[in-house]
N, C-alpha and C positions, 0 to 999 in steps of 0.2 A: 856886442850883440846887436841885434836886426833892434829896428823900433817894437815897442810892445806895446800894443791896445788890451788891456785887460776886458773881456768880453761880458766880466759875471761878476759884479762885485754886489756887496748890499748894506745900506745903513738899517738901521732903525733905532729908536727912541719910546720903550717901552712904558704902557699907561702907566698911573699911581695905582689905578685899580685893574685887580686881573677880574680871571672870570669871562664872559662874552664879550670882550673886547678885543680894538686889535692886535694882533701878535698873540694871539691867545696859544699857537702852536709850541710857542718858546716858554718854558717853565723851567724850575728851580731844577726839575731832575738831568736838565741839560750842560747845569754845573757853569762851565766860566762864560757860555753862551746867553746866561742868563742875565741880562745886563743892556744898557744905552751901546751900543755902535755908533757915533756919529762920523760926518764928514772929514773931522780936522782930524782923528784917528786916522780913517781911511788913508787921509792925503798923508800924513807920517808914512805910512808900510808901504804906499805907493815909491816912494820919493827913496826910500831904506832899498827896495828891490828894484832899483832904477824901470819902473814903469812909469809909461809915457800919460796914459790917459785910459780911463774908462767907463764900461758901459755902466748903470745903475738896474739892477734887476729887481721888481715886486718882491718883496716879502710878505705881501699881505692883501688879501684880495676884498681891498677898499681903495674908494677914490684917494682918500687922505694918502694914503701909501703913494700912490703916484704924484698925487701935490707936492709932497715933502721932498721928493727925489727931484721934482723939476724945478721947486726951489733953492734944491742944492746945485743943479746944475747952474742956474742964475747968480750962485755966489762963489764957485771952485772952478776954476780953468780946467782943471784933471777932467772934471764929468764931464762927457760929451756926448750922453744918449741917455734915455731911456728907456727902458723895458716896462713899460706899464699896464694898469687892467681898467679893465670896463666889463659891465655884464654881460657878457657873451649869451647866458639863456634867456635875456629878454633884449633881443634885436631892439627896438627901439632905445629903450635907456641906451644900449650900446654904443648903438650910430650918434645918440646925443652926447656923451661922454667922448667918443674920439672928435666930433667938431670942436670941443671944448680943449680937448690935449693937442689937436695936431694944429694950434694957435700957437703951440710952442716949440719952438724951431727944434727942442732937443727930444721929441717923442719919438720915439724909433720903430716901436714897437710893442706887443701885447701877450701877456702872461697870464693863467688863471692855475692854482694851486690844484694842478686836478687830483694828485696822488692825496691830498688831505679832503676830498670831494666826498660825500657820498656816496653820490651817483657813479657807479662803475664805469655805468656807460657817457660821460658827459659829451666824451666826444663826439660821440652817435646820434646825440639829442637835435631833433629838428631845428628848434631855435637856435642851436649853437652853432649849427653849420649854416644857418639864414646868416648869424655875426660874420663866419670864417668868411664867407662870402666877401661880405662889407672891407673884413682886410683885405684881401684877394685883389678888391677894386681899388683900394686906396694903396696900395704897392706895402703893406705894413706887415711884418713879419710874425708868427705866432711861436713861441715858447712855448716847449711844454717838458714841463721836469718829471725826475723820477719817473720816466713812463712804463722801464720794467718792474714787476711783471703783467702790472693791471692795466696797463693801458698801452701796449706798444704797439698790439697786433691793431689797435685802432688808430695808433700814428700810421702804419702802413697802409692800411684802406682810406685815412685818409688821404696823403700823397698820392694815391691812385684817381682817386673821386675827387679831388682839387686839386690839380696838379699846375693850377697857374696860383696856388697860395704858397710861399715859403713857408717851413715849416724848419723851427729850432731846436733839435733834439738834445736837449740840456746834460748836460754830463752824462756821454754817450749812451744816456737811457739809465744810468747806474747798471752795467753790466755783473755778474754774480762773483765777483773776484776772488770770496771766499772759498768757492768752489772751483774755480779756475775750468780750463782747455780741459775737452773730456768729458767732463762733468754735463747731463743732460741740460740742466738751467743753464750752462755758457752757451752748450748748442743752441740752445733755442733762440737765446738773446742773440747770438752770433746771423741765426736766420735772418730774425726779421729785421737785424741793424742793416743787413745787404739788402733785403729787398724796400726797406726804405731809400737807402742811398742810389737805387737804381730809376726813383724821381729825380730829375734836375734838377728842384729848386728846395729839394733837402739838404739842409746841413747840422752839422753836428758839432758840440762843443766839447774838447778836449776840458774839462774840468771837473770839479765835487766829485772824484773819484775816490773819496775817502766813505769805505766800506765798511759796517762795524762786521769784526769775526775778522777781518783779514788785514796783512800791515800793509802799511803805504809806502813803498820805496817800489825802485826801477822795474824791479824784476815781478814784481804781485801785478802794475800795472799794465806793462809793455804787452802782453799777451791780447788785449783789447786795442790798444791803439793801436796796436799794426793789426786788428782787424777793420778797427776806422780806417785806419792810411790805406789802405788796400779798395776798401770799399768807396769809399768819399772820396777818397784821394786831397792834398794838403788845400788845393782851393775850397773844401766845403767843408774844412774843420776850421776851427777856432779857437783858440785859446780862454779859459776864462780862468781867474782866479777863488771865485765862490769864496773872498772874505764876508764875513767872520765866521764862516763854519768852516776855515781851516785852522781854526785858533786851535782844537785839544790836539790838533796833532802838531803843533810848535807856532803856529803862525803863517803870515805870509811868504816871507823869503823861502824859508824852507819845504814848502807845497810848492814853489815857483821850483825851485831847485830842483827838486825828483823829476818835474814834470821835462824842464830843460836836458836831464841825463837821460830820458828816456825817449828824448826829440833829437837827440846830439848828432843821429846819425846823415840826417838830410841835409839836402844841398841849400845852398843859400836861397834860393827861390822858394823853394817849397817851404823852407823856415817862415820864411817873411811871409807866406801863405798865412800860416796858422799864427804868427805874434803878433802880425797885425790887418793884413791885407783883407781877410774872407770876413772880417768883423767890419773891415770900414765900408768893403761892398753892401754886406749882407744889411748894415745898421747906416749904410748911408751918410757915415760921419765926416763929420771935414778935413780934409784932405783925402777924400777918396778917389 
């Protein structure tokens, strides 16, 4: 197999005390997810699924979160980027937290949990498009997870209205799997993932396609990534793995596996597109 950059991986090291702290989205009812993630984990399932190196993605939209991740990348050869946050609704702390991160060679880029937000509209929020700017300028990429159903149609008008910002469309928006082709909710997601990808510097990440209500194997998934393949085309997808929220459905290897059966069918270019190429462009990593 082609090299593999894993696009979307994630530690964390959960407080002694819950409650208003970080990671406060992770609790007991989440079962084996409930628990330390760390690096030398990571680097096991990496090394098991012969993947090459990869990105570190926010789980937590605190500095510490991204501290933790660029000091992992300072002690692991695997990590070679990060995906980290800064406060995007108050432009100042913003601009002063990215001079503070992009000190560190492995900062790649910028993530804010908007699907756990309150604010609907965060995208839309004045101050937050003053930050997008601030990436925009500094060539830094924006992340944004789970954007269906609450926030895609504002990934789209974003790509419109900043169309010199990259925009990360983290596992293809969570398209409605459970409801498949047909079904009004796939339409809809199916719209707006094409007129996102009809921005040039949209991309999208082929991972965290684990849907609750629907199984995860070839055949539940393929129906969306050949609406990605089609729309994006294999330069502006990317592969990511989203450990350890593939742990309840078996782990690594076998999240990687489906994904590869349901990739099988492309040419070696377009492979090497999505396992590793549009993540070393997109994230700037070395050897790109």
């Amino acid at each position: 197999m082609t090299r593999v950059v894993d696009s979307h991986l994630h530690v964390w090291r959960l407080p002694t005390a819950r409650g208003d702290s970080p990671y406060a989205w992770i609790t007991p009812e989440m079962g084996v997810l409930y628990r330390d993630y760390q690096p030398e984990e990571a680097q096991a399932e990496l090394a098991a699924a012969s993947v090459d190196a990869a990105v570190l993605v926010q789980a937590d939209d605190t500095l510490a979160d991204t501290a933790m991740m660029l000091q992992t990348c300072d002690r692991f050869g695997w990590a070679v980027g990060v995906v980290g946050w800064v406060p995007l609704d108050v432009p100042r702390e913003a601009e002063a937290a990215l001079d503070r991160w992009q000190q560190h060679p492995a900062f790649r880029g910028v993530r804010h949990l908007v699907h756990g937000d309150p604010r609907a509209d965060f995208l839309d929020l004045p101050p937050v498009r003053e930050s997008l700017g601030l990436l925009a300028e500094r060539e830094l990429p924006l992340d944004v997870p789970d954007a269906y159903p609450r926030h895609l149609a504002q990934v789209a008008a974003l790509v419109e209205e900043l169309p010199e910002l990259t925009v990360v469309v983290d596992h293809l928006a969570k398209p409605p799997l459970d409801q498949g082709p047909g079904a009004a909710a796939f339409e809809e997601w199916e719209q707006l993932m094409r007129r996102i990808a009809r921005a040039p510097r949209a991309v999208a990440k082929v991972s965290g396609l684990r849907i609750p209500g629907s199984h995860y194997d070839a055949a539940t998934l393929r129906p969306a990534v050949e609406v990605a393949l089609e729309a994006f085309g294999p330069d502006r997808l990317m592969y990511g793995g989203d450990w350890p929220m593939t742990v309840p459905d078996g782990g690594y290897a076998p999240t990687l596996e489906v994904l590869q059966e349901v990739l099988d069918g492309l040419s070696g270019d377009e492979s090497a597109a999505i396992w590793h190429r549009t993540a070393e462009r997109v994230y700037q990593l070395p050897g790109a």
